[in-house]
Structure formats: structure tokens, C-alpha cells
N, C-alpha and C positions, 0 to 999 in steps of 0.2 A: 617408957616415955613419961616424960614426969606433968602434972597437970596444965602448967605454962606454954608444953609444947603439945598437947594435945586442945589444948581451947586455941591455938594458934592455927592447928592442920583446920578444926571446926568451920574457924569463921571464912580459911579460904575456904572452904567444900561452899561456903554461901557464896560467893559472887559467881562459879561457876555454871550458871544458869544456861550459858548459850553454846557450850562447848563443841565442839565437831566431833567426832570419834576419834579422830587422829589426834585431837589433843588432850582429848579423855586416857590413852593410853601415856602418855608422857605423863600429865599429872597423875596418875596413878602409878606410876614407876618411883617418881620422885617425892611423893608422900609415902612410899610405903605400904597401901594398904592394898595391892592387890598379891596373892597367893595365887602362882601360873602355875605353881606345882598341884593347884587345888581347885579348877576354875571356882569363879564365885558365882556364887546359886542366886537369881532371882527372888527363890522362896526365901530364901533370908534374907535377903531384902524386905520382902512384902510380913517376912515375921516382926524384921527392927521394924517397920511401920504401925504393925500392930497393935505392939509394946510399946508406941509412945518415943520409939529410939530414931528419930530423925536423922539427925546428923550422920548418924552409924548407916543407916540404911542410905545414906548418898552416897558413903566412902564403899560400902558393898555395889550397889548397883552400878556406879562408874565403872568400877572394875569390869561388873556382867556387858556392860554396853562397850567399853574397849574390846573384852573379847569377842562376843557376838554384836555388832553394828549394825544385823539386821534381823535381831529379835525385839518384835514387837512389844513384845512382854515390857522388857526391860527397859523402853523408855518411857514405857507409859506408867511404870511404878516408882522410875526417876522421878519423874514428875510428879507422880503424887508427893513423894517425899521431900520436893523443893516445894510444893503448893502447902504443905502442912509450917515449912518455915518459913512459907511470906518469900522467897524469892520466886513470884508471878512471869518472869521474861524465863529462868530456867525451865520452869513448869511449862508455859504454852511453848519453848522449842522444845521440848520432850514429848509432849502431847500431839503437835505437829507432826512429828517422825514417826510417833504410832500411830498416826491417821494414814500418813504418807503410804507405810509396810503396811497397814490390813485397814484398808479403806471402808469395810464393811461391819468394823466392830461397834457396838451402841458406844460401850462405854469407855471407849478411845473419845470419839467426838462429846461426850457427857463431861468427859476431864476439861479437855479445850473449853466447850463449853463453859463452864467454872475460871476456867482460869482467865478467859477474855472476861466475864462478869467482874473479876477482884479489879482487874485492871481499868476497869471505865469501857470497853468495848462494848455497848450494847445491841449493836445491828449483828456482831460478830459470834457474839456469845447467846443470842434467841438463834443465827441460823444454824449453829451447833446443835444445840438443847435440843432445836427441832428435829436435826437429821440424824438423834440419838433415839428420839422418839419413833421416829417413820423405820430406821432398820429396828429397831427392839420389836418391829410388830404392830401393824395399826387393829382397830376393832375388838371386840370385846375381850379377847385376851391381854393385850395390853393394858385394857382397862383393870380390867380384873387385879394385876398386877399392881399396877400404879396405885388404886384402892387401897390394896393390903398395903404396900409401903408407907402411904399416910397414915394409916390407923396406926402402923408402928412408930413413924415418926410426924407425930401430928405437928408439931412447931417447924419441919422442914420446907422451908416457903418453894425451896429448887424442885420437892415430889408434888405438893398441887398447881406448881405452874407446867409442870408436863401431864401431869393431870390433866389441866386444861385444854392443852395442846391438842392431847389424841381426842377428848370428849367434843372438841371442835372440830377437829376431822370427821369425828363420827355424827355430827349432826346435833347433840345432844343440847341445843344454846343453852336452856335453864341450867344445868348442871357447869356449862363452861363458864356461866357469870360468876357463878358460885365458887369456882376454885379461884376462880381469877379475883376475886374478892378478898378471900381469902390470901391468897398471895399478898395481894396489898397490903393485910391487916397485918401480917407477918412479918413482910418485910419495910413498910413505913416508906419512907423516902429514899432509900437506897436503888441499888440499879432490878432487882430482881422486880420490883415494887413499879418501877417505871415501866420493865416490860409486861410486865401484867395491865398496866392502865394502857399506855401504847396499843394492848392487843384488846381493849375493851371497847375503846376507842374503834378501833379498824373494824369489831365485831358488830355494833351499832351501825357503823356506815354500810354496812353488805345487808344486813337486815334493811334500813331505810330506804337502800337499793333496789332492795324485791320489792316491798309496799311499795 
């Protein structure tokens, strides 16, 4: 395939964001790049994502979700893979269908989560975050967890606003002002930044409601 006609198959693999699985299997027939003699592995998908290989990992995972249409897995790593190049409506109908097939996974609803925040959703994309937080585990283990994940990535405004989240479930107000502070300083005026004040805002009013 010579370069013109592989940045050609590229930029369609982008508009295909909303696809049905029935038409996942024709476009993958007619660009070529599923091997039925070979099914194609999710893991190589989630490897092209690893490596930074976008594109490559939506021409692999099409393929995995034509063949299986109802593994989890593989739509939720589509969707990563349409969320790392900016096409946000692929991503949250990807992220959607792995809520849909394992309603119970954290970071199915974490994905959505993200993907309703790029796109301006923000009632859509806090009731995600939350309900990725509430199955990952409420009370001090979550905590526990969510901790180390900040220390790791301290500049990650998305790990101290669920920080926030489980530390306000658990009671802890001084530490939930603090991430949610936090969150603001991080993220500024963007959406991540308004649900953090939003939920500072709501945390004051319940306070004020007790006194």
C-alpha cells in the first residue's frame, strides 16, 4: 500500500466513530485490514495504543469488535483509541456498549466518564466519574488507592477529583476541600475545574444545612 493510500484508509478509520457492528464488519472487509484467517487480538490493539499507534489500533480493534460484538473488552479499547485521536462521539459510542455488555466495570464508566468531559457534558461526565468511583470500592481502600495514584500523577486534575468524590462519601470535608481545590488549580476554567467548584459549592450548602 503506498503512503497516499494508507493516510487515505487513516483519516476514514476517523469519522467512523458511531459505527454499528454490522457496519464495522463491511468496513473492515473493504479496507482490508481484518485477517478472519487470524482473528484479531484486542491485545494488539491495547499494544498499538501503548506505542502511541492510534490509527493502527482502530484498524485492529474494528476488526476484534466485527468479530466479537459482544466483547467488552474491545469496545472499550476502541474507544480509547478514538478518544486518544479527538474523535470524542466514536469514543463515548464505544464506551457506551462497554457500559451496556459489563455494567459493573469501574473503568468502562471512567472512559464515558472522559469522554462526556472532552465534549462539554458535564452533569453526564460527574455521574460517570462517580459511578466509576462507587464500583471501584467506597472507604478506605479506595482511598488508599486513589492517594497513590496522585502521588504518581500529581498534575492529573481527573485522580484528585475522584479523590474528592470517595473522601466526601467518607465523611472526610477537610481533605474533600482540598482535592477539590486542587482540581480547580489544575484544571483552571475547563470542565473538570467547574465540577469541582459545582461540587464545592453543593458541599457548603449541606454543611450550612446541618448548622
Amino acid at each position: 500500500m503506498t503512503k497516499q493510500a494508507d493516510d487515505t484508509v487513516t483519516a476514514s478509520l476517523v469519522t467512523l466513530g458511531a459505527l454499528t457492528a454490522a457496519a464495522a464488519i463491511v468496513v473492515a472487509f473493504v479496507l482490508g485490514v481484518a485477517r478472519w484467517q487470524s482473528p484479531a487480538s484486542v491485545d494488539d490493539g491495547v499494544r498499538s495504543i501503548s506505542d502511541g499507534h492510534y490509527s493502527s489500533a482502530v484498524r485492529t480493534l474494528l476488526a476484534a469488535v466485527a468479530q466479537a460484538p459482544a466483547d467488552a473488552r474491545a469496545h472499550y479499547y476502541l474507544g480509547l483509541a478514538y478518544a486518544h485521536l479527538g474523535v470524542q462521539t466514536g469514543a463515548i459510542s464505544q464506551f457506551q456498549d462497554a457500559v451496556r455488555l459489563v455494567p459493573r466495570e469501574p473503568k468502562f464508566h471512567a472512559g464515558l466518564g472522559r469522554a462526556y468531559r472532552e465534549v462539554g457534558d458535564r452533569p453526564a461526565a460527574r455521574g460517570e466519574l462517580e459511578e466509576a468511583v462507587r464500583l471501584d470500592g467506597q472507604g478506605a481502600a479506595a482511598i488508599v488507592r486513589l492517594r497513590r495514584a496522585a502521588r504518581l500523577r500529581p498534575r492529573a486534575a481527573e485522580v484528585h477529583l475522584l479523590l474528592a468524590t470517595v473522601l466526601d462519601r467518607a465523611g472526610d470535608r477537610s481533605a474533600t476541600v482540598q482535592e477539590y481545590d486542587e482540581t480547580r488549580r489544575l484544571a483552571g476554567e475547563g470542565p473538570l475545574g467547574e465540577i469541582a467548584h459545582q461540587a464545592l459549592r453543593a458541599a457548603g450548602s449541606r454543611e450550612r444545612s446541618v448548622q
